[in-house]
LOMARNU-137248 format. One line per 8 residues: number of its first residue (from 1); for each residue x, y, z of N, C-alpha, C. Coordinates in nm, 3 decimals. Layout:
// LOMARNU-137248
NUM> X,Y,Z,X,Y,Z,X,Y,Z; ...
// end
This chain:
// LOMARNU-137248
1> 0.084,-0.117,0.000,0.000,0.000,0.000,0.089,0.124,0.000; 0.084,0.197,-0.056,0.180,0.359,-0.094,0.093,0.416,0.037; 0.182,0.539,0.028,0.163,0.657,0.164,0.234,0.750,0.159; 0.196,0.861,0.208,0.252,0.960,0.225,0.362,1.019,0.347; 0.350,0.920,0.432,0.459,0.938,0.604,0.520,0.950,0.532; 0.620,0.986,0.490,0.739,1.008,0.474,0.745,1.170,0.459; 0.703,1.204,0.343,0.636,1.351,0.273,0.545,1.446,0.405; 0.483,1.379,0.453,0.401,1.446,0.552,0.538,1.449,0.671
9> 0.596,1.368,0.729,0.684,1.357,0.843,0.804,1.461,0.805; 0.858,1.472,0.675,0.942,1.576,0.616,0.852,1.699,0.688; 0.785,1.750,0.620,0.716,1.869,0.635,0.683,1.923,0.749; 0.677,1.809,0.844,0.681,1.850,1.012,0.802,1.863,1.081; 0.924,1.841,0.973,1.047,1.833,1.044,1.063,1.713,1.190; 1.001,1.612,1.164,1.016,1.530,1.201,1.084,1.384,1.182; 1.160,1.354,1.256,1.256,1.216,1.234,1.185,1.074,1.242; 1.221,0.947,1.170,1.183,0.855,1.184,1.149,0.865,1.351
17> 1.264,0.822,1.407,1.244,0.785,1.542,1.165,0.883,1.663; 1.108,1.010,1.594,1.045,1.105,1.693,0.870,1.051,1.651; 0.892,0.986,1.516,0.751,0.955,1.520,0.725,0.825,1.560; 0.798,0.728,1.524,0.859,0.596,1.611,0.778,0.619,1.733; 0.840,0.701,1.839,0.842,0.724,2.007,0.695,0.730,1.985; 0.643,0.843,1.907,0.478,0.920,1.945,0.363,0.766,1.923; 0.431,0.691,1.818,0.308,0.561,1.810,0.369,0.486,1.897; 0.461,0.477,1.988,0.502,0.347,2.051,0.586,0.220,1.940
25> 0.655,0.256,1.803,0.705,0.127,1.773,0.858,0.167,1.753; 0.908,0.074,1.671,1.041,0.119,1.645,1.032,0.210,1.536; 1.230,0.251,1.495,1.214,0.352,1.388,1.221,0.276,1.266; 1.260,0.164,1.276,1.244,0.033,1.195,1.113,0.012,1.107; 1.026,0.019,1.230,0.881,-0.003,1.180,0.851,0.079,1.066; 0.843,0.209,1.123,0.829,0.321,1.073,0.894,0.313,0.864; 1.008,0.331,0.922,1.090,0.265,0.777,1.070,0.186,0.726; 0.981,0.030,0.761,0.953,-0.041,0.656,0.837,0.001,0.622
33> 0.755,0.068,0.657,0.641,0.127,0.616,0.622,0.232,0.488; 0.727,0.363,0.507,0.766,0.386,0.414,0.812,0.382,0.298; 0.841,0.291,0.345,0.951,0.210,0.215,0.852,0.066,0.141; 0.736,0.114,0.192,0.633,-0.008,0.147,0.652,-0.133,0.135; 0.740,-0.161,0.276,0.788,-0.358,0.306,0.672,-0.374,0.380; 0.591,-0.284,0.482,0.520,-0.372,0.614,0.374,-0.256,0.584; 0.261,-0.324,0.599,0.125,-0.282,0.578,0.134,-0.220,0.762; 0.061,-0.150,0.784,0.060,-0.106,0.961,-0.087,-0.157,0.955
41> -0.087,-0.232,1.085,-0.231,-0.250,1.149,-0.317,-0.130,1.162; -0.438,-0.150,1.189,-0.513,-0.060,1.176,-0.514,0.064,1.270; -0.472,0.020,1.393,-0.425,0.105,1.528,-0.343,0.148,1.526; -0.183,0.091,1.418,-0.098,0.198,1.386,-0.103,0.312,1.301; -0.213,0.253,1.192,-0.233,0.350,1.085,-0.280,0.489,1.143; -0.400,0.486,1.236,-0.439,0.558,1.336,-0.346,0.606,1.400; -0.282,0.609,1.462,-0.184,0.684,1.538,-0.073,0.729,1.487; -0.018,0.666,1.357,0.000,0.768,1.244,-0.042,0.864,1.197
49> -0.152,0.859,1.161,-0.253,0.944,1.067,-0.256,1.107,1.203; -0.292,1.014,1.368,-0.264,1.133,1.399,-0.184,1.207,1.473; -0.033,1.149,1.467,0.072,1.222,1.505,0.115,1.279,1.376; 0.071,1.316,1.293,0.081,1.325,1.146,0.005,1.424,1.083; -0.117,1.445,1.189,-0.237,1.571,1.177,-0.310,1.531,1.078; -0.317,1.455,1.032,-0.439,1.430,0.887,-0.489,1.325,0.885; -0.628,1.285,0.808,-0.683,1.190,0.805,-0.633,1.005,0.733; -0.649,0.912,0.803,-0.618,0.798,0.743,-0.583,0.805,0.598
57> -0.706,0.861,0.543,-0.753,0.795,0.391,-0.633,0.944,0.358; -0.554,1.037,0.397,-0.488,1.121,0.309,-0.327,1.044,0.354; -0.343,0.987,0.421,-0.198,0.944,0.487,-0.165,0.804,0.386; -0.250,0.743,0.377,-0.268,0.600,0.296,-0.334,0.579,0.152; -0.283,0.561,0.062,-0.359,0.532,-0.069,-0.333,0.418,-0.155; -0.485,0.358,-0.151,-0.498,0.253,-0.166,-0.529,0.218,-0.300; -0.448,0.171,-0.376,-0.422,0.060,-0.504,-0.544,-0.090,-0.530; -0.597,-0.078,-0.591,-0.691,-0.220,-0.577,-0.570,-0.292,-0.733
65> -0.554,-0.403,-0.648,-0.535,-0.516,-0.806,-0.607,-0.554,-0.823; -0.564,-0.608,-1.015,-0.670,-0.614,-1.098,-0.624,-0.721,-1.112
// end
């Protein structure tokens, strides 16, 4: 699934690992996320979306295969 954390976390001048701390995971996590290795559960997506200030559906965009 593509996303925008990365682009949005730039713009807040924020570091992997400061947003890491704010959801509770690693900066690891964070980075495979970005980097579109690891889907985030739904409770991370959420607590992304709002240490991040914006809504799920602008943080996450979703691809259907065909």
């Amino acid at each position: 699934m593509k996303n925008k954390i990365k682009e949005i976390r730039k713009v807040m001048k924020m570091s992997q690992d400061e947003l890491a701390k704010k959801c509770n995971v690693t900066r690891q996590t964070v980075n495979a996320i970005e980097n579109e290795k690891y889907d985030p559960t739904l409770l991370l997506a959420f607590k992304l979306s709002k240490n991040l200030h914006c809504k799920v559906d602008e943080l996450f965009i979703f691809e259907e295969e065909i």
